[in-house]
PDB file of N, CA, C, O and CB in Angstrom:
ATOM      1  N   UNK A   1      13.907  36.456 -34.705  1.00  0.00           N
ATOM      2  CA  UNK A   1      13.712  35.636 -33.528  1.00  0.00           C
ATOM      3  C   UNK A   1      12.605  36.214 -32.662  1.00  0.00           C
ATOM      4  O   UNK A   1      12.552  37.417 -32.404  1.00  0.00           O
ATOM      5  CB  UNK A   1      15.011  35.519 -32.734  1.00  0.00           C
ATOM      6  N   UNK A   2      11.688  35.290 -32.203  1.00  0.00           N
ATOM      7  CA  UNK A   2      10.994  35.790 -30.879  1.00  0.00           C
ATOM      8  C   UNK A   2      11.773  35.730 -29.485  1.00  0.00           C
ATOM      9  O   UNK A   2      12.570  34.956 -28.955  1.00  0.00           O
ATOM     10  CB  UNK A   2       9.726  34.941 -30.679  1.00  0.00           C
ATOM     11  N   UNK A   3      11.071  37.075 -29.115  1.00  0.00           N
ATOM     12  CA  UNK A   3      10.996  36.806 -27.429  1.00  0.00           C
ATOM     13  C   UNK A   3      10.654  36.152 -26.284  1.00  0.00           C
ATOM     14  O   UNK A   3      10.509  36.715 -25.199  1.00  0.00           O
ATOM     15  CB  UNK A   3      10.675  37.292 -27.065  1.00  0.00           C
ATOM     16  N   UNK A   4      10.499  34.806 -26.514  1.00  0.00           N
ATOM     17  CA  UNK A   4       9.392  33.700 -25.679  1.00  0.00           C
ATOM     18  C   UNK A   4      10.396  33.808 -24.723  1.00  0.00           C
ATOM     19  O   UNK A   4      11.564  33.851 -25.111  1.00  0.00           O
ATOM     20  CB  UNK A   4       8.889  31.908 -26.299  1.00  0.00           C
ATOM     21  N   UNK A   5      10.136  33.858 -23.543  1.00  0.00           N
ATOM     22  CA  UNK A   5      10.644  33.631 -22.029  1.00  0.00           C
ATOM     23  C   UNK A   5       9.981  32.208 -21.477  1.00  0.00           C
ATOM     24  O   UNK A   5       8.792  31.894 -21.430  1.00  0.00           O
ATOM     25  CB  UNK A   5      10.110  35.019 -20.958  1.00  0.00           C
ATOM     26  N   UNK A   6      11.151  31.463 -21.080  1.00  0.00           N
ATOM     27  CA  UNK A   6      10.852  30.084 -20.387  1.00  0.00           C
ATOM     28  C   UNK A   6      10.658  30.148 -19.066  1.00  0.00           C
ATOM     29  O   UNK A   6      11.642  29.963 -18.350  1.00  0.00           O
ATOM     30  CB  UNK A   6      11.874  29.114 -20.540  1.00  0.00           C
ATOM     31  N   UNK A   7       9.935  30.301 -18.724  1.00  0.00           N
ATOM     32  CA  UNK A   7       9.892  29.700 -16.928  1.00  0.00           C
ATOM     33  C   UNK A   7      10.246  28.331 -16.655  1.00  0.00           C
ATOM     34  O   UNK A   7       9.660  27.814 -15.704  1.00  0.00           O
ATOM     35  CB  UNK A   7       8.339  29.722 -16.213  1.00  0.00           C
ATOM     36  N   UNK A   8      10.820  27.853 -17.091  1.00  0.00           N
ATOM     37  CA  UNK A   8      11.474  25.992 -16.697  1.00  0.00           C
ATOM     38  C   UNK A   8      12.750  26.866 -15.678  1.00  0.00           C
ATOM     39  O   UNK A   8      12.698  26.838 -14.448  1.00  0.00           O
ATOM     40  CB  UNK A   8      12.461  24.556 -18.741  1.00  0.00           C
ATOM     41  N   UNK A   9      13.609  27.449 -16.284  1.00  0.00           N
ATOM     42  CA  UNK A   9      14.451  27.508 -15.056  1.00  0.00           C
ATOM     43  C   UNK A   9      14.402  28.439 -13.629  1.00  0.00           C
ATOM     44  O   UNK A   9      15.215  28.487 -12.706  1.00  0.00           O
ATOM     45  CB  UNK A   9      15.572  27.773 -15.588  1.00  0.00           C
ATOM     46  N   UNK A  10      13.160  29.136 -13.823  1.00  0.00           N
ATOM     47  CA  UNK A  10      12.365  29.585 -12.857  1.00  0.00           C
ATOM     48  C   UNK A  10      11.655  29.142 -11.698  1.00  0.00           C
ATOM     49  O   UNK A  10      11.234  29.772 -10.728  1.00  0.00           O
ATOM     50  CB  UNK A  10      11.745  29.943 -13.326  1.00  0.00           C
ATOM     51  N   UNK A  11      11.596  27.599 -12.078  1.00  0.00           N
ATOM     52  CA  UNK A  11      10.561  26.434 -11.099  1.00  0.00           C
ATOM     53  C   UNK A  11      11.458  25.862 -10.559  1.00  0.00           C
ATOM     54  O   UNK A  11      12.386  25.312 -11.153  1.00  0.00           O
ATOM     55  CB  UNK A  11       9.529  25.243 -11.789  1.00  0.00           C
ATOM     56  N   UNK A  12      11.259  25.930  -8.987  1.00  0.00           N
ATOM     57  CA  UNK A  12      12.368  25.100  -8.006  1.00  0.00           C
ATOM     58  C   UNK A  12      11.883  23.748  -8.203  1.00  0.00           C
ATOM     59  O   UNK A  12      10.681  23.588  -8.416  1.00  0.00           O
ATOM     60  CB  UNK A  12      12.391  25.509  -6.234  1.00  0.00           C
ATOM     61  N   UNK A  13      12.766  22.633  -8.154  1.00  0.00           N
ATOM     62  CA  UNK A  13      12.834  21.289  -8.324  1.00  0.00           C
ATOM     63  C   UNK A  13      12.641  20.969  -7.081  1.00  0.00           C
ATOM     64  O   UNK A  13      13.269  21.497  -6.164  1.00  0.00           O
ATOM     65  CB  UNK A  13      13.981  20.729  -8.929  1.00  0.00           C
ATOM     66  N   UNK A  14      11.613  19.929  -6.894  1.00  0.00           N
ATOM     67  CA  UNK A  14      11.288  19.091  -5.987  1.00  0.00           C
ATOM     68  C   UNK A  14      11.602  18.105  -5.641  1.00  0.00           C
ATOM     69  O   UNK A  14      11.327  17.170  -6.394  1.00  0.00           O
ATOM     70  CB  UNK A  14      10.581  18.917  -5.998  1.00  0.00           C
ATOM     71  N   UNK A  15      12.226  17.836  -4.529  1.00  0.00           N
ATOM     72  CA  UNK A  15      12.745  16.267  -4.283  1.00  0.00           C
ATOM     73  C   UNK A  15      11.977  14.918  -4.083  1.00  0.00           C
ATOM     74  O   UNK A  15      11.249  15.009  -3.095  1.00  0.00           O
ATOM     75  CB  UNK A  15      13.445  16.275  -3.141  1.00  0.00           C
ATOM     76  N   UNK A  16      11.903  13.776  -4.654  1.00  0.00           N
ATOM     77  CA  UNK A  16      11.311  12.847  -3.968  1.00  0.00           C
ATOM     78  C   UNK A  16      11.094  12.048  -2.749  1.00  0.00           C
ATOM     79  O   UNK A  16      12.002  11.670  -2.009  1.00  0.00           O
ATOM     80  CB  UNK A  16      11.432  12.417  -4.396  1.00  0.00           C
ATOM     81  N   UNK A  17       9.928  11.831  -2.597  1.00  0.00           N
ATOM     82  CA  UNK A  17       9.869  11.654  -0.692  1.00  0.00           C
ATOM     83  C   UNK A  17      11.218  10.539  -1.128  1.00  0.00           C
ATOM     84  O   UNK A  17      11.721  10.314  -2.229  1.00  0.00           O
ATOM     85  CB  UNK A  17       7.824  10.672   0.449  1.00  0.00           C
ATOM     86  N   UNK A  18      11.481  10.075   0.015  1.00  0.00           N
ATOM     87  CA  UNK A  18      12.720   9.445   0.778  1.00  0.00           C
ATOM     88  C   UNK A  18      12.109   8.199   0.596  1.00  0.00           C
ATOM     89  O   UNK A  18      11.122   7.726   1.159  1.00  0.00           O
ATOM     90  CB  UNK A  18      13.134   9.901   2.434  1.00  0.00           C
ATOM     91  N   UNK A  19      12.875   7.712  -0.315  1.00  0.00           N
ATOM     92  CA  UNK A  19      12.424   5.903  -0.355  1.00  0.00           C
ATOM     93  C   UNK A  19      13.762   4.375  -0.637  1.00  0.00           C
ATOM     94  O   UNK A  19      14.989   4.406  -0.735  1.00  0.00           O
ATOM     95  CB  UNK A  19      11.183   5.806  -2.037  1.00  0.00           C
ATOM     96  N   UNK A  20      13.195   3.714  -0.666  1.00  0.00           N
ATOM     97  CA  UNK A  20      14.609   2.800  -0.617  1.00  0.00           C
ATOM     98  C   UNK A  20      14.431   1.986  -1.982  1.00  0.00           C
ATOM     99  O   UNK A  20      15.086   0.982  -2.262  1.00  0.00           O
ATOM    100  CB  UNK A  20      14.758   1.601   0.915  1.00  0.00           C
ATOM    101  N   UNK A  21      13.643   2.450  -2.628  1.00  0.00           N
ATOM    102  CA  UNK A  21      12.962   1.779  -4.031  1.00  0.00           C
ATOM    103  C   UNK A  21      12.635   0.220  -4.238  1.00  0.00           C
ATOM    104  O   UNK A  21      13.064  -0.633  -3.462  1.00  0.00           O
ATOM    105  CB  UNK A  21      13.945   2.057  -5.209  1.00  0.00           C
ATOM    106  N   UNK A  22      11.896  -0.053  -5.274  1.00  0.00           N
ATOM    107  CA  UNK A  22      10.733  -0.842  -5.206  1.00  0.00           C
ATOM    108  C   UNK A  22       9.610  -1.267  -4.761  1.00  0.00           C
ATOM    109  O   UNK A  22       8.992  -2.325  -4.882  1.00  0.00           O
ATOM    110  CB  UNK A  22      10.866  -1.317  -5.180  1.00  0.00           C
ATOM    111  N   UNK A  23       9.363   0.078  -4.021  1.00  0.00           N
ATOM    112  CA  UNK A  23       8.298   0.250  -3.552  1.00  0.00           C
ATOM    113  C   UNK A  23       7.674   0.810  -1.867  1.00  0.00           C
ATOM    114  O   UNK A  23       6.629   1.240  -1.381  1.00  0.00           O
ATOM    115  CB  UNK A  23       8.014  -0.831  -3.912  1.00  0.00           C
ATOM    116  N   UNK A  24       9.477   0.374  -1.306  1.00  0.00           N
ATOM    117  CA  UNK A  24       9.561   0.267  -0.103  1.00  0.00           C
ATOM    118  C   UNK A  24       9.607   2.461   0.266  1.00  0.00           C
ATOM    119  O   UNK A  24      10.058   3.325  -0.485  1.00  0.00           O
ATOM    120  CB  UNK A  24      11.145  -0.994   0.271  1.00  0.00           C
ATOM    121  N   UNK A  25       9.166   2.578   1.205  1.00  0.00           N
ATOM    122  CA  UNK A  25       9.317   3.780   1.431  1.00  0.00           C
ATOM    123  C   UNK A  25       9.697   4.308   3.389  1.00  0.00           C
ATOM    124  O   UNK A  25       9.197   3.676   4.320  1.00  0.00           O
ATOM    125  CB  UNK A  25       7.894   4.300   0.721  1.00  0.00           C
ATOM    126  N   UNK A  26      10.408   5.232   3.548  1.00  0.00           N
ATOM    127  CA  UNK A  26      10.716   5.293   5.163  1.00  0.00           C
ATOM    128  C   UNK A  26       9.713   6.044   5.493  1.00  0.00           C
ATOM    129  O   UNK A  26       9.147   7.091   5.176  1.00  0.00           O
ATOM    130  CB  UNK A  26      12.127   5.924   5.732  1.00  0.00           C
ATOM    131  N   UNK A  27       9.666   5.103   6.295  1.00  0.00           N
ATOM    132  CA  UNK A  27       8.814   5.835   7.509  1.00  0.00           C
ATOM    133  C   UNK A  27       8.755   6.521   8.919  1.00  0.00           C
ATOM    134  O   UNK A  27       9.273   7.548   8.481  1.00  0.00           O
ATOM    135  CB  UNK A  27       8.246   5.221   7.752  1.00  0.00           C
ATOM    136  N   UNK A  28       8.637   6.698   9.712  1.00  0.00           N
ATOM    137  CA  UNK A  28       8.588   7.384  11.058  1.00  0.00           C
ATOM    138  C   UNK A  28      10.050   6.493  11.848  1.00  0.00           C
ATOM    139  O   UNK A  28       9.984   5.266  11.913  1.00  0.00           O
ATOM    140  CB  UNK A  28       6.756   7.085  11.955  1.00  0.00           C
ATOM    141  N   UNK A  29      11.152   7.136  12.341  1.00  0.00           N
ATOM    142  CA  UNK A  29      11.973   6.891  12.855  1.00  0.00           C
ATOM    143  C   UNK A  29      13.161   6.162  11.532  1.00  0.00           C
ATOM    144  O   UNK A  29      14.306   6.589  11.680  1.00  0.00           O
ATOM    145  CB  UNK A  29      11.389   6.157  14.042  1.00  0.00           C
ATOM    146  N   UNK A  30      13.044   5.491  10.726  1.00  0.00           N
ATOM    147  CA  UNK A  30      13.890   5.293   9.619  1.00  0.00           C
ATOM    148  C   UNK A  30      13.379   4.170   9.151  1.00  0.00           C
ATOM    149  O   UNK A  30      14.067   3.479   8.400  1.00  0.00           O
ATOM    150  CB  UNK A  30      15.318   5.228   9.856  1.00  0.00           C
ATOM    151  N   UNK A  31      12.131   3.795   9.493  1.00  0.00           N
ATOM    152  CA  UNK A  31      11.536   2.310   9.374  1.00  0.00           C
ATOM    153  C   UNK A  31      10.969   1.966   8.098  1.00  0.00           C
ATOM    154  O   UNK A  31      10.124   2.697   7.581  1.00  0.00           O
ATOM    155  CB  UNK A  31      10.423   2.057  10.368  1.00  0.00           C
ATOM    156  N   UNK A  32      11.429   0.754   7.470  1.00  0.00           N
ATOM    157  CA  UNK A  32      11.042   0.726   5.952  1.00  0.00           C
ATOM    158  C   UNK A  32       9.768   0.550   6.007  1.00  0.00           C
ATOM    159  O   UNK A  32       9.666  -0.484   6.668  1.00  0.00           O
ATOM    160  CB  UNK A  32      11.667  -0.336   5.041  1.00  0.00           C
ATOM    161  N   UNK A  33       8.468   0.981   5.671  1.00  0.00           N
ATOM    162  CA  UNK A  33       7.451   0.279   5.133  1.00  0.00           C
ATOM    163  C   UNK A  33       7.090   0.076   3.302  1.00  0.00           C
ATOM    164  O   UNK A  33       7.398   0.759   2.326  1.00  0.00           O
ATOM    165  CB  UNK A  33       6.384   0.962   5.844  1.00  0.00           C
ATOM    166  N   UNK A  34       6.428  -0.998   3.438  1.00  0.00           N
ATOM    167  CA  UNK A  34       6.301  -2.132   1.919  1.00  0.00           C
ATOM    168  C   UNK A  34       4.520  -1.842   2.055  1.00  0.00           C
ATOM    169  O   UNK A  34       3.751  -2.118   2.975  1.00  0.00           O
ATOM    170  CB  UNK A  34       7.025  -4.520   2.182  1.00  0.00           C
ATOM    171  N   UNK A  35       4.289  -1.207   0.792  1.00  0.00           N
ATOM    172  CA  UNK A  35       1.827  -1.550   1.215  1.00  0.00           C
ATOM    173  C   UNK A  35       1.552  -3.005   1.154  1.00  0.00           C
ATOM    174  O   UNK A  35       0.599  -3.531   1.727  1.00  0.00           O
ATOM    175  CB  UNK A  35       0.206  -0.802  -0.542  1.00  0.00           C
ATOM    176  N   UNK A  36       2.547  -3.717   0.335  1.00  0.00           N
ATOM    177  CA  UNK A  36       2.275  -5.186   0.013  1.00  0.00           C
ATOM    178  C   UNK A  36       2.161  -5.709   0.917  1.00  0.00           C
ATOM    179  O   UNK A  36       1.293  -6.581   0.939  1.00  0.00           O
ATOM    180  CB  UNK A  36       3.053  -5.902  -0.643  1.00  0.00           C
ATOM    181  N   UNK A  37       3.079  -5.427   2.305  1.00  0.00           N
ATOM    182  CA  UNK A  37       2.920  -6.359   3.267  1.00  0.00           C
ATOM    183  C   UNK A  37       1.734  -6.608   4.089  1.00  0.00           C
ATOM    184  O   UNK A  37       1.335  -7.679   4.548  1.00  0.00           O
ATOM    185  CB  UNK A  37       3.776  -6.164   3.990  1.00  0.00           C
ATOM    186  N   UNK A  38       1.098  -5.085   4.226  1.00  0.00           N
ATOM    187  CA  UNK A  38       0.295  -5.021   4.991  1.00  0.00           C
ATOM    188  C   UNK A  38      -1.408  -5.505   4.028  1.00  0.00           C
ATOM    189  O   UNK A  38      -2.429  -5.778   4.659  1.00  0.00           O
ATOM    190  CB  UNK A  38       0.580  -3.515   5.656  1.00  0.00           C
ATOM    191  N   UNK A  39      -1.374  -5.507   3.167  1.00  0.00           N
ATOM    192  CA  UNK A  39      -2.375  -6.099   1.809  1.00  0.00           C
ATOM    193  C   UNK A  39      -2.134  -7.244   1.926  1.00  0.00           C
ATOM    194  O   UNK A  39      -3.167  -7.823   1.590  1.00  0.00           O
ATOM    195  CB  UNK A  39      -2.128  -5.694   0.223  1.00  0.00           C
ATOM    196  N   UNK A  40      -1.191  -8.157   2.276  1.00  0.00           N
ATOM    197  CA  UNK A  40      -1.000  -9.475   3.107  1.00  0.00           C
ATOM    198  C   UNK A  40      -2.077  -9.812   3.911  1.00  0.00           C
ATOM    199  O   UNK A  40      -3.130 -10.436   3.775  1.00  0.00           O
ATOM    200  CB  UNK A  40       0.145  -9.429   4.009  1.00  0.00           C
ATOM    201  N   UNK A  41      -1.554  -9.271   4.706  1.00  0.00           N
ATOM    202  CA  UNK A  41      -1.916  -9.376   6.405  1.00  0.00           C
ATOM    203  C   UNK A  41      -3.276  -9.488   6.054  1.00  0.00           C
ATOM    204  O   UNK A  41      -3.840 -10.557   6.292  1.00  0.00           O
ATOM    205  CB  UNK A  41      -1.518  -7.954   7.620  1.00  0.00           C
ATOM    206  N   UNK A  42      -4.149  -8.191   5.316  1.00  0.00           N
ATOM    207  CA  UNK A  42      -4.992  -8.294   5.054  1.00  0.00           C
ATOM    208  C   UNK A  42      -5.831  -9.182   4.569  1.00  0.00           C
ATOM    209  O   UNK A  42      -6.840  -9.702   5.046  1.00  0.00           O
ATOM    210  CB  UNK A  42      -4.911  -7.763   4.781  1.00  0.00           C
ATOM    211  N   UNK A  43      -5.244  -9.302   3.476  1.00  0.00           N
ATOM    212  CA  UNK A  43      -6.256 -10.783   2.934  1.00  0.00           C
ATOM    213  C   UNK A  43      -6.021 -11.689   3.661  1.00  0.00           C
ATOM    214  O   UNK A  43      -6.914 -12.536   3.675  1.00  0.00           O
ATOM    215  CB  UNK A  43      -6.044 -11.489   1.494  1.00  0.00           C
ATOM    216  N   UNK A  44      -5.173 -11.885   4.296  1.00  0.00           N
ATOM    217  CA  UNK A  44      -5.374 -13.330   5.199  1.00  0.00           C
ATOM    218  C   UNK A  44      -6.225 -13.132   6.377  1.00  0.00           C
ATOM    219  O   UNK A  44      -6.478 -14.167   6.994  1.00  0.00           O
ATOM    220  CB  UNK A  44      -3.933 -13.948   5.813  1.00  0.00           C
ATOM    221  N   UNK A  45      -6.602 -12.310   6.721  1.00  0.00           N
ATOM    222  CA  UNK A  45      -7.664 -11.976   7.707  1.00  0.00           C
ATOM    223  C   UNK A  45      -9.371 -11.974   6.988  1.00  0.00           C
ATOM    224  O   UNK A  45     -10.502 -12.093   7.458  1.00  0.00           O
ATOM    225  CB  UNK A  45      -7.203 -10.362   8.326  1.00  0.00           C
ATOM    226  N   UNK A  46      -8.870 -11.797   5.803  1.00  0.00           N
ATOM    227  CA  UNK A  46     -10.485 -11.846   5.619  1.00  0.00           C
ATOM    228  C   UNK A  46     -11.302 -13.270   4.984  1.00  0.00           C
ATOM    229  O   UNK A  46     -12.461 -13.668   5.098  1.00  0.00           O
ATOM    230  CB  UNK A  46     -10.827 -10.594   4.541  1.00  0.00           C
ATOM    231  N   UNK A  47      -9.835 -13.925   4.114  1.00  0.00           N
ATOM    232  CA  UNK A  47      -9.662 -15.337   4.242  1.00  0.00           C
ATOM    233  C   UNK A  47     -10.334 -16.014   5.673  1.00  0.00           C
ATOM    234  O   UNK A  47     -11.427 -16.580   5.688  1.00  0.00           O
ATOM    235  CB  UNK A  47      -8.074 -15.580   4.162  1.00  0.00           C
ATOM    236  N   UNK A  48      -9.641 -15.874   6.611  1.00  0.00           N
ATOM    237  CA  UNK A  48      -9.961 -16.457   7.846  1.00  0.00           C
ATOM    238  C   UNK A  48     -11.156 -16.185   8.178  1.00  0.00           C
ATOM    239  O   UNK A  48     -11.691 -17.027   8.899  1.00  0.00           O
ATOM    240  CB  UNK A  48      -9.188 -16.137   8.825  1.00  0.00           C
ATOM    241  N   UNK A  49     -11.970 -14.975   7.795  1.00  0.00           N
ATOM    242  CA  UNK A  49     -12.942 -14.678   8.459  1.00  0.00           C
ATOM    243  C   UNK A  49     -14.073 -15.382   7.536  1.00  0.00           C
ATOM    244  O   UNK A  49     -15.124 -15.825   7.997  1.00  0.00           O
ATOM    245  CB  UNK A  49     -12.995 -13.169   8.742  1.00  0.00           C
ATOM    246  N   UNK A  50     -13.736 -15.419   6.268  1.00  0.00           N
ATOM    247  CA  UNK A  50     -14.488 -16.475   5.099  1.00  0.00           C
ATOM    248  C   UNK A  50     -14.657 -17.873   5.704  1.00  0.00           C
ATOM    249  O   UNK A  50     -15.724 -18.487   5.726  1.00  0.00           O
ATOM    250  CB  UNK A  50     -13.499 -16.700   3.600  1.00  0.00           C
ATOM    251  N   UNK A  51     -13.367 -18.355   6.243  1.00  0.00           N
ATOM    252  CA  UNK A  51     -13.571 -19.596   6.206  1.00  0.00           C
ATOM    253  C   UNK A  51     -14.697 -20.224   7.690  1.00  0.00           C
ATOM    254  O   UNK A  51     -15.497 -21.155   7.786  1.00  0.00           O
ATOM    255  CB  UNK A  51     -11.992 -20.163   6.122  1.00  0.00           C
ATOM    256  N   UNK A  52     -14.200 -19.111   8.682  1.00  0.00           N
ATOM    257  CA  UNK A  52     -14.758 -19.473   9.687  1.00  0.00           C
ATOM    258  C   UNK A  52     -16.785 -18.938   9.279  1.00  0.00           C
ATOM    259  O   UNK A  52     -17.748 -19.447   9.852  1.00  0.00           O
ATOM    260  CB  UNK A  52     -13.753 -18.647  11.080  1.00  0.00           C
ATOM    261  N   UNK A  53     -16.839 -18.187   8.528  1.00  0.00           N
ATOM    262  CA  UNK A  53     -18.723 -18.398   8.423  1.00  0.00           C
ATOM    263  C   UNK A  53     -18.869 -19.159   7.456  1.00  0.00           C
ATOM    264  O   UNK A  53     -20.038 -18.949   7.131  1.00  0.00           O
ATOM    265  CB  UNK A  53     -19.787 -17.054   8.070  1.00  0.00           C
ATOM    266  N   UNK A  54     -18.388 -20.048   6.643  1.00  0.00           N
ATOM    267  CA  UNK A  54     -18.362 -21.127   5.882  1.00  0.00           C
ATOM    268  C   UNK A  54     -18.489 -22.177   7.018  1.00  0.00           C
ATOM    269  O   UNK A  54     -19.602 -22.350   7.515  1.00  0.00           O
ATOM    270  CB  UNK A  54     -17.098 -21.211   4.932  1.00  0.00           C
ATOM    271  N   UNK A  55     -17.561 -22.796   7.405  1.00  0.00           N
ATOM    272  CA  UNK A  55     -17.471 -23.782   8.743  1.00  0.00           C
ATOM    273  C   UNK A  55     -19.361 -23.708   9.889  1.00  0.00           C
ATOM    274  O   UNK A  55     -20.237 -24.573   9.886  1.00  0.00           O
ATOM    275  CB  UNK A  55     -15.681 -22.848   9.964  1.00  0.00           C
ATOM    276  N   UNK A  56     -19.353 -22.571  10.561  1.00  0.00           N
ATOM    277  CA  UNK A  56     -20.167 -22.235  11.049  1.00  0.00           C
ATOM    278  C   UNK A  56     -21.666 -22.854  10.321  1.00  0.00           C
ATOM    279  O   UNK A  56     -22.465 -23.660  10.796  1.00  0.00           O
ATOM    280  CB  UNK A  56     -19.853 -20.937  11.132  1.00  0.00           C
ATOM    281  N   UNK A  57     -21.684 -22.237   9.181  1.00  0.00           N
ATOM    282  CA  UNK A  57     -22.987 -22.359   8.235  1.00  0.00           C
ATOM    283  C   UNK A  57     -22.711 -23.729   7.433  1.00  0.00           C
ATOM    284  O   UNK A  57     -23.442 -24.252   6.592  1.00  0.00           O
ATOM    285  CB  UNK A  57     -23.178 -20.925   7.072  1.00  0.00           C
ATOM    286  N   UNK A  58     -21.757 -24.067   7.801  1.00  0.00           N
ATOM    287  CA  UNK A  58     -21.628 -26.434   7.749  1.00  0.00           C
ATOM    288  C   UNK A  58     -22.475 -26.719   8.933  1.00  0.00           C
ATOM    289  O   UNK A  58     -23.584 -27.232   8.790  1.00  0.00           O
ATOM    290  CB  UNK A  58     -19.455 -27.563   8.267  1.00  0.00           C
ATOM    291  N   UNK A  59     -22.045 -26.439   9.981  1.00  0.00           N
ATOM    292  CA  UNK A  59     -22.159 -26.687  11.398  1.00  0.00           C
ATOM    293  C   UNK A  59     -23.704 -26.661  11.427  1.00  0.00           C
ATOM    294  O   UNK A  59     -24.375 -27.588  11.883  1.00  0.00           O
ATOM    295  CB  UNK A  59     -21.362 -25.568  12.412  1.00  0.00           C
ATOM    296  N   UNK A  60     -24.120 -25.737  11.001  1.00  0.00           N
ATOM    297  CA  UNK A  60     -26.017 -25.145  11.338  1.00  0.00           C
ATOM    298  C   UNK A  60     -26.429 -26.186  10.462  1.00  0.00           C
ATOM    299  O   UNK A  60     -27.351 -26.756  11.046  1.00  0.00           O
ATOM    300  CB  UNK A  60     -26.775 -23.197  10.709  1.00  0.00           C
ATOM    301  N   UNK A  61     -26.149 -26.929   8.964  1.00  0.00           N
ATOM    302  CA  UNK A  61     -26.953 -27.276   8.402  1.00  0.00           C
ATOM    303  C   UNK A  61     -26.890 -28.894   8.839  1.00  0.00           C
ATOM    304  O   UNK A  61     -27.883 -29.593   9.045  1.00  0.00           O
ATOM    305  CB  UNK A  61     -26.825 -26.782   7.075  1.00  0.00           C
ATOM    306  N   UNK A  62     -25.366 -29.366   8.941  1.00  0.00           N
ATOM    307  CA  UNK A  62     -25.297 -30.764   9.307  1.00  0.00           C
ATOM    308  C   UNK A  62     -25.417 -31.085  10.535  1.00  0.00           C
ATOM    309  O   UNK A  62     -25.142 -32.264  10.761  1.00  0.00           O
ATOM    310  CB  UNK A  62     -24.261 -31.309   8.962  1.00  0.00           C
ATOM    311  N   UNK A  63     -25.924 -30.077  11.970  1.00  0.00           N
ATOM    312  CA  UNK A  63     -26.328 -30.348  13.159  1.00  0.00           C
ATOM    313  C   UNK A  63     -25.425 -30.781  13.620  1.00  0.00           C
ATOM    314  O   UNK A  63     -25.380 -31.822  14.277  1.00  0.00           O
ATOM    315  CB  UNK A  63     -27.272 -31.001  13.341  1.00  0.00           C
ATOM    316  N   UNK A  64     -24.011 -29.624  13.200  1.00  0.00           N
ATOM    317  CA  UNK A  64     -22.463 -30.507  14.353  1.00  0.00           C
ATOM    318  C   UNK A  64     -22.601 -29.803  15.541  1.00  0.00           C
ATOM    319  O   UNK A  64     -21.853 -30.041  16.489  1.00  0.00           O
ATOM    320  CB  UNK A  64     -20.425 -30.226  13.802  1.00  0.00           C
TER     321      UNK A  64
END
């Protein structure tokens, strides 16, 4: 037999951050946050901001 020494039970185990699973994770005071939601929010803001220099650049060409 060899002498191989394992360090596996040598390495302290690490816990996983604190989450409520599927994605959701706590945050500051016990508050769930989701990234999806806020990747929402997001695209609909930039949506909006599409549509309004679309509209605008109607406006300039058809002299509304």
């Amino acid at each position: 037999m060899s002498n191989v020494i394992s360090v596996a039970p040598l390495l302290k185990r690490q816990g996983q951050s604190p989450s409520y699973g599927h994605g959701w994770i706590m945050g500051e005071a016990g508050q769930r946050w989701h990234p999806s939601n806020d990747q929402s929010e997001l695209l609909h803001g930039m949506a909006t901001a599409h549509r309004k220099k679309l509209l605008a650049r109607l406006a300039g060409i058809f002299g509304g």
